[in-house]
N, C-alpha and C positions, 0 to 999 in steps of 0.2 A: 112909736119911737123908731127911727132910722137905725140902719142895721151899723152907723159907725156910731151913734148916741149910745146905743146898747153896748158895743163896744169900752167906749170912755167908761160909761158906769161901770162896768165889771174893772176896768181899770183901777180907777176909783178906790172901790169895794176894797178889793184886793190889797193896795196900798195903806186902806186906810187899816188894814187887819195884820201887816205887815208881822209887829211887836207878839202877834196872837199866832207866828208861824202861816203866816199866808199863802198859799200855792201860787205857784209858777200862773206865771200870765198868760205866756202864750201856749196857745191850745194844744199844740202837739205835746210840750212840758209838762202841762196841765194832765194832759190824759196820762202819762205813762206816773205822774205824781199818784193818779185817783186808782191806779190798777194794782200800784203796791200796798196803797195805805188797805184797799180790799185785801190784797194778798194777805198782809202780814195779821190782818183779822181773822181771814181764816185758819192760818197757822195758829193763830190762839184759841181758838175754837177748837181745833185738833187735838191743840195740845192738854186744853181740858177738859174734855169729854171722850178722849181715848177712841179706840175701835171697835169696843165690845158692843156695841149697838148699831151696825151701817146706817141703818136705814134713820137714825135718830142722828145722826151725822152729816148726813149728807141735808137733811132737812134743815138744820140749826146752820150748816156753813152756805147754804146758801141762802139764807132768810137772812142771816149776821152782813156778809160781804154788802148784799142787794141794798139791807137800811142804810152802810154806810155811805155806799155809791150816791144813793137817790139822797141824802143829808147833802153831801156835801155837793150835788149838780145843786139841788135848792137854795143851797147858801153860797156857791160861787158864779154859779152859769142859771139865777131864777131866770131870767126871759128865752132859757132854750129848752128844746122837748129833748123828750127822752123814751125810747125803746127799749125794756128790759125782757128779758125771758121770763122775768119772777111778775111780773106785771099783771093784774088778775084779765086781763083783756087781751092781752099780746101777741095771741097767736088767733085773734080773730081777721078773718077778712072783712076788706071793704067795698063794698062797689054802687056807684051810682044808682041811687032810686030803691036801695034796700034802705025801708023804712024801721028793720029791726036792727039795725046795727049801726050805732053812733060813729059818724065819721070820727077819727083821732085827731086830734091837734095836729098832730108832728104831719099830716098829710098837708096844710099850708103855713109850716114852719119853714124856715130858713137856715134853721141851725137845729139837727137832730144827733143828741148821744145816744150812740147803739152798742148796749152792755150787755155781756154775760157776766153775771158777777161768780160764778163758777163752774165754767168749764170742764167735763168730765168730773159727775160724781161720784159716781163707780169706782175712779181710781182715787179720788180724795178721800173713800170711807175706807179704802182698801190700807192697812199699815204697809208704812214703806215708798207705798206707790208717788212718786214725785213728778208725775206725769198727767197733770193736770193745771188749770190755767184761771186766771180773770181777764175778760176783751174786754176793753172800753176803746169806743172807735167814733171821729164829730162827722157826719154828714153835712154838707154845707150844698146849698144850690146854684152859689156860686163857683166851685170847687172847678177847678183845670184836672185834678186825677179824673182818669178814666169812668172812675165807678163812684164820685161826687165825694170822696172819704180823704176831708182834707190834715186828719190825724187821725193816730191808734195808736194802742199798747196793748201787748200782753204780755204778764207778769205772770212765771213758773217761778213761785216765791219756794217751791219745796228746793228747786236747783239752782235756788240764787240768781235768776238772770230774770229780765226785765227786756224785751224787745219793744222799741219803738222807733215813731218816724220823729222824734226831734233829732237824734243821731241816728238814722240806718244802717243797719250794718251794710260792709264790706257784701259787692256782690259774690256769690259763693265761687270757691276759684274750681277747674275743673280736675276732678279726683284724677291723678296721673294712675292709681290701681285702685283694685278692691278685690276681696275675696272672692268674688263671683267674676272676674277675669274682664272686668269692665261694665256688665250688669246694669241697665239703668235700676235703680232704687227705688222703688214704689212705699212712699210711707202708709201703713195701712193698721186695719184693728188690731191690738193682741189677741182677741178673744172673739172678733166674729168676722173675718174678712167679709166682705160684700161677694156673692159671687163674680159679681159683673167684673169685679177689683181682679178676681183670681184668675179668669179668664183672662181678661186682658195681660196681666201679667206672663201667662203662657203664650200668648200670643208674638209677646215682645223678646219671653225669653229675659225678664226681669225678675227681679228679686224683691219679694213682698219683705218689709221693713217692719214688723211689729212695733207698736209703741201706742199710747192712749190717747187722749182726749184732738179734737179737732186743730184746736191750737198748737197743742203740742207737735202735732203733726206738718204743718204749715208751716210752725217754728224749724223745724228739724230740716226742710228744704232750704230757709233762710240762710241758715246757720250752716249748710251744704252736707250736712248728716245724711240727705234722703235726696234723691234728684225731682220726687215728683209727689204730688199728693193728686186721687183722684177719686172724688166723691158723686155717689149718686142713689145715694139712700132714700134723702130726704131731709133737709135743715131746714132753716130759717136765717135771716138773715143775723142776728148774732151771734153763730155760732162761725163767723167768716167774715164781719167786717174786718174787727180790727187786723186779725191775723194778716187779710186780703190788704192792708192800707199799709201794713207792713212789708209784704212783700211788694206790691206794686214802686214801695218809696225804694227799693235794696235794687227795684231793676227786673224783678223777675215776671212770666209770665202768669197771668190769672184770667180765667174765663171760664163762661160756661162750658160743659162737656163738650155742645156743639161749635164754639170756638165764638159763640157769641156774647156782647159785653155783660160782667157783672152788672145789677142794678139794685139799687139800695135805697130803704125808707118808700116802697114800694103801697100801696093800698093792701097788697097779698102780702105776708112778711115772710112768705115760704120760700126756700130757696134753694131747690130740693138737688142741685148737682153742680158743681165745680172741680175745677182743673189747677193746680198751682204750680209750677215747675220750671223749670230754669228756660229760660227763652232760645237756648239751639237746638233743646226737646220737642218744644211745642208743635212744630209740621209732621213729625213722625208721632209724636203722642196721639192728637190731635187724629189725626189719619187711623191711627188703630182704634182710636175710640169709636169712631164712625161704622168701624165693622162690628163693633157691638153694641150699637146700639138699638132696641126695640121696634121692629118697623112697625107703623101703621095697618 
């Protein structure tokens, strides 16, 4: 089936399910649709299973959110792949002529959703903490964005906002103060900065930004909370589409540490260091990064 036959049918589908509350057609719509209906599932999930168990918390809200994502990619978008965190294979690599390891679908697909269906679980088991996320982000091979991610959402259902590229926000305008007397803002862990993060921050003579989950962090550069996110831990790639699809639609800069491009729906789905930050930062971030980074 041709990639605009596939198209019409989801059309189709859609329309014909209309009277049954149908989701939004186009795919940007679509996604920031599928990241709230997760959202507001896990809020129910929160809400009736309490805190007194994290670790039985964070298990159920992300097993609840994952069913309903992966239900309704099956019933709205059946002929696209999907890349989930929760996916019992997902953080397997692939590579040519490994005889033990089944290549994935989504490696000659056309259209790939790449979900976290909950973002920071540490802070979703934590009471109070609202600083946690759903990505749902479409990979397309067709795609003109830089890094093939031709929509995204993520939904901080605890802080009521919803970021997506069907309307992108406003690029972040530039903080005329701040309490640190101009400071670049590094969004970073509450509870484990990176050192590589702390260092460079001394370097820069910036101000590490406490706050949770990956998203939220990305989110908070968006939004002009934070001038700069700068990861080198270790991810994968859902923990950074969608947030990355968003910031890329608002304007802003995204790239590897070494300033080279994002790549997404990869054979490896590792994708262990990024850069998100407003675009008059990037040649001096970028630049500081490079003195710390790990030589050879």
């Amino acid at each position: 089936m041709g990639e605009q036959t596939k198209a019409s049918a989801r059309v189709a589908v859609q329309r014909d399910g209309a009277d049954g509350g149908a989701p939004p057609v186009i795919d940007a719509a679509f996604a920031r649709w599928l990241a709230d209906r997760a959202g507001q599932e896990l809020l129910r999930v929160r809400a009736a299973m309490g805190h007194a168990d994290g670790k039985a918390l964070k298990v159920a809200g992300d097993k609840a959110a994952h069913d309903l994502i992966r239900a309704e990619l099956a019933r709205w978008r059946p002929a696209d792949a999907v890349l989930s965190e929760e996916d019992e294979h997902a953080r397997v690599a692939w590579s040519e002529g490994d005889a033990e390891v089944v290549r994935p679908d989504r490696l000659s697909a056309s259209r790939v959703w790449i979900v976290d269906p909950l973002d920071g679980t540490r802070e979703f088991s934590e009471e109070g903490r609202p600083d946690w996320a759903v990505h749902v982000a479409l990979w397309t091979a067709d795609s003109t964005n830089q890094a093939c991610l031709s929509a995204g959402a993520v939904a901080m259902p605890a802080q009521h906002s919803t970021l997506a590229t069907d309307h992108p926000p406003a690029y972040p305008p530039l903080p005329l103060e701040s309490a640190t007397g101009g400071a670049i803002r590094i969004a970073a862990s509450r509870t484990r900065p990176p050192a590589f993060v702390t260092a460079l921050a001394e370097d820069l003579g910036a101000e590490l930004v406490p706050m949770g989950s990956a998203g939220v962090k990305i989110a908070a550069v968006i939004n002009g909370e934070a001038d700069a996110y700068v990861h080198a831990g270790g991810q994968y790639e859902w923990d950074s589409a969608a947030p990355v699809a968003v910031a890329l639609a608002t304007g802003l800069h995204a790239s590897r540490i070494d300033g080279s491009p994002l790549s997404y729906n990869r054979a490896d789905p590792k994708l262990p260091d990024l850069v998100v930050c407003r675009k008059d930062l990037a040649p001096r971030l970028l630049a500081a990064i490079s003195r710390h980074l790990p030589t050879e």
